[in-house]
C-alpha positions in Angstrom: -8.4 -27.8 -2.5 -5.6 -29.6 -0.8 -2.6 -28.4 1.1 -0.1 -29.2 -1.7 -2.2 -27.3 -4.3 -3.5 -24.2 -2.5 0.6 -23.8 -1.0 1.5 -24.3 -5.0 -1.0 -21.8 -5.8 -0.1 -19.3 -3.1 3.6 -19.1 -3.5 2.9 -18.4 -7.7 0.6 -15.9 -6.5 3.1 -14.4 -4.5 5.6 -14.8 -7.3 3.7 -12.8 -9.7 1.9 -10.4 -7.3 5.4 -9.4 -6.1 6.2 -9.2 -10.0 3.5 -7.2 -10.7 4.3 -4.9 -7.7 8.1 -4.5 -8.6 7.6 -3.9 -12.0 5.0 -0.9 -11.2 6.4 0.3 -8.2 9.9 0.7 -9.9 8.8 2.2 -13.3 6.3 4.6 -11.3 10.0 5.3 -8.8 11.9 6.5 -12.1 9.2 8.6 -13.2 8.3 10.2 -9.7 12.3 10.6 -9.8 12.0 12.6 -13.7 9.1 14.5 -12.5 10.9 15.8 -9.3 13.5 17.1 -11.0 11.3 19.0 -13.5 8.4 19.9 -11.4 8.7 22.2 -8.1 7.9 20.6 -4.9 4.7 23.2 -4.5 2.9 21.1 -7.4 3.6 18.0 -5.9 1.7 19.1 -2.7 -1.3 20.5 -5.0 -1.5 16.9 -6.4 -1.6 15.6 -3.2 -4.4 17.7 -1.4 -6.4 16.1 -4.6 -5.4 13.2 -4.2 -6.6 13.2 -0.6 -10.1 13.5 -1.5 -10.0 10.1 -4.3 -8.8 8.2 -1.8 -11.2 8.6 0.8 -13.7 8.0 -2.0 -12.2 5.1 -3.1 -12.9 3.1 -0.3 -17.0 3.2 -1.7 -15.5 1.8 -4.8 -15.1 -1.5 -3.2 -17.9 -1.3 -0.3 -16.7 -3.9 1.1 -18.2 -5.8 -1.4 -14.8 -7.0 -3.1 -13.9 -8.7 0.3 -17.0 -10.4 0.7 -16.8 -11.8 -3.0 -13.2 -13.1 -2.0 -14.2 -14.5 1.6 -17.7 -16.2 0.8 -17.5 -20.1 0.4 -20.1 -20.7 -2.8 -19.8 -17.0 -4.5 -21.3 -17.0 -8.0 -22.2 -15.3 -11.2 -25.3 -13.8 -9.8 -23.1 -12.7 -6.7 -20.2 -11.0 -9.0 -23.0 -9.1 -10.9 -25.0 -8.3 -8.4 -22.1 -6.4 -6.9 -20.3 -4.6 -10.3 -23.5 -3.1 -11.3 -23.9 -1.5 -7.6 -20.1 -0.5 -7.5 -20.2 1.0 -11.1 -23.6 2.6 -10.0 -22.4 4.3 -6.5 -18.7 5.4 -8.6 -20.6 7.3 -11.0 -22.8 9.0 -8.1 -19.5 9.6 -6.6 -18.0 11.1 -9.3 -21.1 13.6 -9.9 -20.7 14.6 -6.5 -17.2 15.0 -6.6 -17.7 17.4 -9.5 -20.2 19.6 -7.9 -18.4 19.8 -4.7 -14.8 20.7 -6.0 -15.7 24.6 -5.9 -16.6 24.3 -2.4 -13.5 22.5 -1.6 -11.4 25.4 -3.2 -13.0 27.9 -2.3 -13.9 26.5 0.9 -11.5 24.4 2.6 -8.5 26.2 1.0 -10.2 29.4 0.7 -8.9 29.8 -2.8 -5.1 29.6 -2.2 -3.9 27.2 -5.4 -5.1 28.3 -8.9 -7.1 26.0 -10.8 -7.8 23.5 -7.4 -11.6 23.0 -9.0 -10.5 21.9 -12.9 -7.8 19.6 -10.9 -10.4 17.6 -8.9 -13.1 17.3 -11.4 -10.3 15.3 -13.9 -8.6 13.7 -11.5 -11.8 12.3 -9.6 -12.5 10.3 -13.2 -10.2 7.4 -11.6 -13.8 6.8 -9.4 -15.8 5.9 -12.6 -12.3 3.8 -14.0 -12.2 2.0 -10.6 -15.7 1.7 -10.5 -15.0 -0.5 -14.5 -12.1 -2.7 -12.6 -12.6 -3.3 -9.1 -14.8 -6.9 -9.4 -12.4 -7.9 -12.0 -9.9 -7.7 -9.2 -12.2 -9.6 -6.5 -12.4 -12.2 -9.4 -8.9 -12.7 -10.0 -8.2 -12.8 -6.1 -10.7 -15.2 -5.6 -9.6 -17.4 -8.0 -5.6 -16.6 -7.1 -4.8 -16.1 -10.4 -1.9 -13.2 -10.1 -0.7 -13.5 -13.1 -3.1 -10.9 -15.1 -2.9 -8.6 -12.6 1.3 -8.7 -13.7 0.4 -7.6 -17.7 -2.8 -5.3 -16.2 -0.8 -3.2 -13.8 2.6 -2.8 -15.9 0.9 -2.3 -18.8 -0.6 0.7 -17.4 2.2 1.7 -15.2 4.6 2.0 -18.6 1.8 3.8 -20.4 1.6 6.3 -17.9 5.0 7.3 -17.9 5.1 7.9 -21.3 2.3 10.0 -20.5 3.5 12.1 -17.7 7.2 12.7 -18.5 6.4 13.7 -22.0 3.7 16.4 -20.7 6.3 17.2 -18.1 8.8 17.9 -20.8 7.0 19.8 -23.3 4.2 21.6 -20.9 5.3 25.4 -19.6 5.8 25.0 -15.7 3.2 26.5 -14.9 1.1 23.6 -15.8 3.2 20.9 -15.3 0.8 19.5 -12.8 -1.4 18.3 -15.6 1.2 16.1 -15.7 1.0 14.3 -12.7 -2.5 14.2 -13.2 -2.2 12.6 -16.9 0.2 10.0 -15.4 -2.2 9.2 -12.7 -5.1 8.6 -14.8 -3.7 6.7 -17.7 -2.3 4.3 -15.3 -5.7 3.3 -14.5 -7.1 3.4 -17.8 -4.7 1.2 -19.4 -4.2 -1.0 -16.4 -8.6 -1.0 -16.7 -8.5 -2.0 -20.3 -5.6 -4.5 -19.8 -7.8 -6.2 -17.1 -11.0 -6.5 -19.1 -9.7 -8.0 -21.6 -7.1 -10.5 -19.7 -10.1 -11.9 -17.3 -12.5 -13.9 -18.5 -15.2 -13.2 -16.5 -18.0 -10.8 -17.7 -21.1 -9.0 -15.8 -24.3 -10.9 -16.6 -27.6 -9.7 -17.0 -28.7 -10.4 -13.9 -29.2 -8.5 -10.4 -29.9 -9.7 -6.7 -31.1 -7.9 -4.1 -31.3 -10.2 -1.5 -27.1 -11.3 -2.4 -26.3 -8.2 -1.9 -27.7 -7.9 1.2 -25.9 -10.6 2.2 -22.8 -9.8 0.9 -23.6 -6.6 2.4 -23.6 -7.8 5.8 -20.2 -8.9 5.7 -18.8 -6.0 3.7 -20.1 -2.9 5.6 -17.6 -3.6 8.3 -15.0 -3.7 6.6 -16.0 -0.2 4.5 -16.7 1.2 7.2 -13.2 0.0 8.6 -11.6 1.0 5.4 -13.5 4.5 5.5 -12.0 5.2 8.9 -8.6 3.8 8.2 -7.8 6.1 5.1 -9.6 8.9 6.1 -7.4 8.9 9.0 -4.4 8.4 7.2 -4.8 11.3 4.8 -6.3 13.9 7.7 -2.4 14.8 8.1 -2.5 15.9 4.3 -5.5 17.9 4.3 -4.6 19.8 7.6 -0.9 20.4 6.4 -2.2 21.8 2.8 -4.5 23.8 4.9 -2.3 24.9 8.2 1.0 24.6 6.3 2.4 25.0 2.7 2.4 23.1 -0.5 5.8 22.5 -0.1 5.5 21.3 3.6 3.0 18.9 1.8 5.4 17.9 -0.7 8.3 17.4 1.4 6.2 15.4 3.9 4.9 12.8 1.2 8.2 12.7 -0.7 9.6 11.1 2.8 7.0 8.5 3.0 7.0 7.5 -0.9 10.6 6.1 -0.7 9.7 3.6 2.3 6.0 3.2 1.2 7.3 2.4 -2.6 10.0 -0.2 -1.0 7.2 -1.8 1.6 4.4 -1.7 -0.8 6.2 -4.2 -2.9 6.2 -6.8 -0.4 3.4 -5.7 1.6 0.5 -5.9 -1.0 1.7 -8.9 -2.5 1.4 -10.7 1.0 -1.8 -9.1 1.5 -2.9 -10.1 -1.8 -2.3 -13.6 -1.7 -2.7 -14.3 2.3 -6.4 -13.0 2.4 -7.8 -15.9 0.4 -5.3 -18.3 0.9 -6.8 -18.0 5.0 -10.2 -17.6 3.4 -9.9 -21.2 2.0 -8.5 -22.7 5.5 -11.1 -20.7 7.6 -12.2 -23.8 9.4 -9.2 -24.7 10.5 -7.8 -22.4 13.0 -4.1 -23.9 13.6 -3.6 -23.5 9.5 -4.6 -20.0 9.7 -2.4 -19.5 13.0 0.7 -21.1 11.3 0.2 -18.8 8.0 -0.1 -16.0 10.3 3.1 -16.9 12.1 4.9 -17.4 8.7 3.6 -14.3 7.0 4.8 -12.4 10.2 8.8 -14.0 10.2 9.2 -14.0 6.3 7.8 -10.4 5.7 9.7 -8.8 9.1 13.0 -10.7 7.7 12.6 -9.0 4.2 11.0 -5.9 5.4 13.2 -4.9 8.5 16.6 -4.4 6.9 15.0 -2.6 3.7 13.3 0.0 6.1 16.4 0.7 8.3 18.4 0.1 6.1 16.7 3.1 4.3 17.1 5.2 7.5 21.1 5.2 7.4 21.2 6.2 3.8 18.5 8.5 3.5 20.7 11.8 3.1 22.9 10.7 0.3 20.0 8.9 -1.5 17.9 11.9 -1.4 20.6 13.9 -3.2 21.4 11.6 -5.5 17.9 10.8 -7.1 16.0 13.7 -6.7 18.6 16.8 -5.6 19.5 19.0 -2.6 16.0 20.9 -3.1 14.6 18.0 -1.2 16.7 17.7 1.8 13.5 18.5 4.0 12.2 15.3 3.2 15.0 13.4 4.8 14.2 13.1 8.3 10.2 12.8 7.4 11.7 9.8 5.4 13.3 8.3 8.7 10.3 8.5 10.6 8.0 7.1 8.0 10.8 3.7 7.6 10.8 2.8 11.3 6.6 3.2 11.1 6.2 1.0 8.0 8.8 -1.7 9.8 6.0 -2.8 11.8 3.5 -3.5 8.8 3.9 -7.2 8.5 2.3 -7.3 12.2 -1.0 -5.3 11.2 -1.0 -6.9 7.9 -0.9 -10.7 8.7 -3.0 -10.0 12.0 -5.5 -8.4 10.6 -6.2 -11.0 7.4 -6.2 -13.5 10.0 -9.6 -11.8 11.3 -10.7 -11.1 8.0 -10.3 -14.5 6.9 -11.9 -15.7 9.8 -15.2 -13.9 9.2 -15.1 -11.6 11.8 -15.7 -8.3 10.2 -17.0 -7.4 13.6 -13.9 -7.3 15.4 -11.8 -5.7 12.3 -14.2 -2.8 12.7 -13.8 -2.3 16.4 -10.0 -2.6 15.9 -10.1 0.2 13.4 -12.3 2.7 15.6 -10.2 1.7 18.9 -7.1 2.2 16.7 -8.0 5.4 15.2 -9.3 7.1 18.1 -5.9 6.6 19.6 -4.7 7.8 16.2 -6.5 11.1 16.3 -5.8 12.0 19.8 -2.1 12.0 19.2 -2.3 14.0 16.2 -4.5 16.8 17.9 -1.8 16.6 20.4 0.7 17.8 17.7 -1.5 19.4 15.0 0.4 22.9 15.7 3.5 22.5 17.0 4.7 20.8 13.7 4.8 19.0 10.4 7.4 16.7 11.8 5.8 16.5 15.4 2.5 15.3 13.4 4.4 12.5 11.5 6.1 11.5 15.3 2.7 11.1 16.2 1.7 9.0 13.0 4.9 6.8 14.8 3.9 6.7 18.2 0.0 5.2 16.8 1.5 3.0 14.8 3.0 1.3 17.8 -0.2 1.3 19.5 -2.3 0.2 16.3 0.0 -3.0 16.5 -0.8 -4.1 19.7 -4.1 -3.2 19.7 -4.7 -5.1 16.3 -2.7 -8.2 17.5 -4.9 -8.9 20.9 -8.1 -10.7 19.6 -5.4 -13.3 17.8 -4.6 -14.2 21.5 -7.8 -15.7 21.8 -8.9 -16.6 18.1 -5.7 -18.7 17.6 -3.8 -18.3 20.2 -1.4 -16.6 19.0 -0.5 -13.4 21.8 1.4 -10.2 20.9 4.4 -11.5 23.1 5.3 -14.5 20.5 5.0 -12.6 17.8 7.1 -10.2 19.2 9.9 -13.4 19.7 9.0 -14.4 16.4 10.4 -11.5 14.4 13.1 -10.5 17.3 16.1 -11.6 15.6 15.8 -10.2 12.3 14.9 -6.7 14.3 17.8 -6.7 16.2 20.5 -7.5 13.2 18.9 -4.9 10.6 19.2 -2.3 13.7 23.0 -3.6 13.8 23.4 -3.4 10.3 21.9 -0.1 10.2 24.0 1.1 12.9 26.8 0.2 10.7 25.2 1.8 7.4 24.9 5.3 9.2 28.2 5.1 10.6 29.9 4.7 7.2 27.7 7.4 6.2 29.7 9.7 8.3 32.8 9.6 5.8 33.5 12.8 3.9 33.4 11.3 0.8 31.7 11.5 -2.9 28.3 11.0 -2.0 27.2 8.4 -4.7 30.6 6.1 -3.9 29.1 6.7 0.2 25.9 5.1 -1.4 27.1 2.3 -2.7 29.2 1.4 0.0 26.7 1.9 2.5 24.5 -0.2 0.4 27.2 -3.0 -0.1 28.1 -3.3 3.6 24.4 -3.8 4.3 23.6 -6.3 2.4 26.6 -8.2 3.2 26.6 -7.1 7.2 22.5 -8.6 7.3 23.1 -11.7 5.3 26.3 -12.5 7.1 24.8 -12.1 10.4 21.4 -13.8 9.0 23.8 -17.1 8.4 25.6 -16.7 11.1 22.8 -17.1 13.7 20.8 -19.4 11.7 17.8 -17.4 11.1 15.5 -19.9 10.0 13.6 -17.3 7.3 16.1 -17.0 5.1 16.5 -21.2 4.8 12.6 -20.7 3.9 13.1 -18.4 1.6 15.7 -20.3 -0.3 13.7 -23.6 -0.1 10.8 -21.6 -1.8 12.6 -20.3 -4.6 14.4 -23.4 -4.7 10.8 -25.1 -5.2 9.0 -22.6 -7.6 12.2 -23.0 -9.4 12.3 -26.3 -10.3 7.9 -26.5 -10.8 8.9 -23.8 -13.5 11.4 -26.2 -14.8 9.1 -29.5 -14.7 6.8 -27.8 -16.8 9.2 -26.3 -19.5 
């Protein structure tokens, strides 16, 4: 593929992937917003100690397998089988296990403290058999950088689902309104499933190899057994504060991270999408892959930095004005959680870079180096506090960074330091601007007209100062959209 074409094909694929992510992400925002005000933050957290458990199993889903479909050079029919008839295989397993075990985890783990906690799991853990139907249709259109179905597949199913859930939430006594959250959750994944299948092309063939797979196999277990470690980390803090805490500590503590994580996500993914087999295709050439790596870096940091603390200064009024005063507790959680996500483009371009590269190896010694970091600062904080264990979440974040940025130094020569010069300036005015924002804040005044001032001054206060030192991200950005503009209007 040449440069011109795989650059043409990435920036659509960022186009629609960002598309796709906006359009989900902010239909799924006004129904989490409905369903707060209907549903009491104690349900929320029960729907999250669930959840905690299909994540984790999630990650066997994809085995790995996904990744290696989208990294290998020559990967074929016979490979893309091979691989949907073992995922769909291991999610049903999954699932049976999942159904036996729920009991034990209520009875067990939570000796029995939310009513219904086994019912809840069994339906819920159906998304591993969905997931199980859809993942290789998502290797397939990675591979082949064709975003565009993933746009109809994912807000097909996100506007299904909230039909779904707010009408359960609606009409449902309270008492059950978590059925809701659960109905939303797996409609979502049912539509978005069925919209898939139908939308790709490709199909399973009757065929199976073992000796593929094996192959496959030993690129993928690194990175599952990376992914196993990374988001079983990353929901331990759940599980210990449904089990040392309350429901509602629960609630309030993932209600601050969804506002940053839904704003990030957008961006995040939709780099992380496209960027992984963009690099897969320029593997061979190292300075390519460094100067996609240093681009994802600038561009993401200078869209991703102002959002975050930009979030920070307005978190108090926002929080009252979407979802009420009952969730006030979630407003310094929130703070915490922006300044943490800020540093995602770093991990995420870094850490494609190695995947890209074929060094499953080193991405799986990142993630046990990171994570035991990780878990030695939460044990440090486990019980002093819900808030001390999200300062801890911080503080690793911090340290993940570095730690994941350090084989780059040698594999393109690319150190921590640069990268750190690279995304300085855009760091430095969204703290400015953010400064501002909170100041503002400090007005006794109507707190919606607050919001949208604070909002207004920021966007001005970042973009002024963005022209005014001649940050040369933002001249990208408007090249790009300049460019994608007029393709679009070539081929009307």
């Amino acid at each position: 593929m040449s440069d011109s074409n795989l650059k043409s094909k990435t920036l659509s694929g960022f186009f629609w992937r960002f598309a796709e992510r906006c359009g989900a992400q902010g239909v799924g925002f006004i129904v989490s917003l409905v369903l707060a005000r209907l549903i009491v933050p104690k349900m929320f957290g029960v729907v999250a100690l669930i959840t905690v458990f299909t994540n984790i199993l999630q990650v066997f889903v994809d085995s790995g397998l996904g990744s290696a479909l989208i990294q290998k050079k020559d990967a074929d029919d016979l490979d893309f089988s091979s691989v949907f008839y073992f995922n769909f295989g291991m999610c049903t397993f999954l699932y049976i296990v999942m159904f036996f075990v729920a009991p034990l985890i209520d009875k067990g783990l939570y000796a029995g403290k939310y009513d219904n906690l086994t019912d809840y799991i069994r339906v819920l853990s159906l998304v591993l058999i969905i997931s199980g139907v859809k993942n290789i249709q998502q290797a397939y259109v990675s591979r082949k950088m064709i975003f565009k179905r993933f746009f109809f597949a994912t807000l097909g199913g996100t506007i299904m689902a909230a039909i779904v859930g707010i009408s359960m939430a609606f009409y449902l006594p309270p008492q059950y309104r978590v059925w809701a959250i659960i109905a939303q959750n797996l409609t979502n994944k049912i539509i978005d499933t069925v919209v898939l299948w139908f939308t790709v092309k490709w199909r399973p063939k009757l065929m199976f190899s073992l000796k593929r797979l094996k192959g496959l196999w030993a690129y993928g277990w690194k990175l599952l057994c990376s992914s196993l470690i990374d988001v079983f980390y990353n929901n331990i803090r759940q599980l210990l504060i449904g089990s040392l805490y309350t429901s509602s500590d629960l609630a309030f503590y993932n209600r601050g991270k969804q506002f940053p994580e839904i704003a990030i996500s957008n961006i995040n993914i939709s780099i992380d999408s496209v960027l992984f087999p963009a690099m897969s295709k320029e593997q061979d050439d190292k300075e390519k892959v460094k100067a996609m790596t240093r681009r994802s870096i600038k561009i993401s940091s200078f869209i991703i930095w102002p959002i975050m603390m930009g979030l920070a200064a307005v978190a108090k009024p926002m929080i009252i004005f979407l979802i009420g005063e009952k969730w006030l507790n979630s407003v310094l959680f929130l703070r915490i959680f922006c300044v943490t996500f800020a540093f995602w483009p770093i991990h995420t371009a870094n850490l494609n870079s190695i995947k890209a590269l074929g060094r499953s190896d080193i991405f799986l010694k990142l993630e046990i180096l990171k994570k035991v970091v990780g878990v030695t600062l939460l044990l440090s904080t486990i019980f002093i506090s819900v808030e001390a264990m999200a300062y801890s979440l911080f503080l690793s974040s911090v340290c993940s960074q570095i730690i994941n940025t350090y084989p780059n130094k040698k594999l393109l020569n690319y150190s921590y330091l640069e990268q750190l010069k690279d995304i300085a300036p855009c760091v430095l005015i969204s703290v400015f601007m953010a400064a501002v924002v909170y100041l503002i804040g400090l007005i006794n005044i109507n707190y919606i007209v607050l919001l949208f001032i604070q909002i207004l001054v920021g966007i001005i206060v970042y973009l002024g100062l963005s022209v005014l030192f001649k940050i040369d991200s933002l001249n990208y950005i408007k090249d790009i959209i300049n460019k994608f503009y007029k393709t679009k209007i070539k081929h009307s």
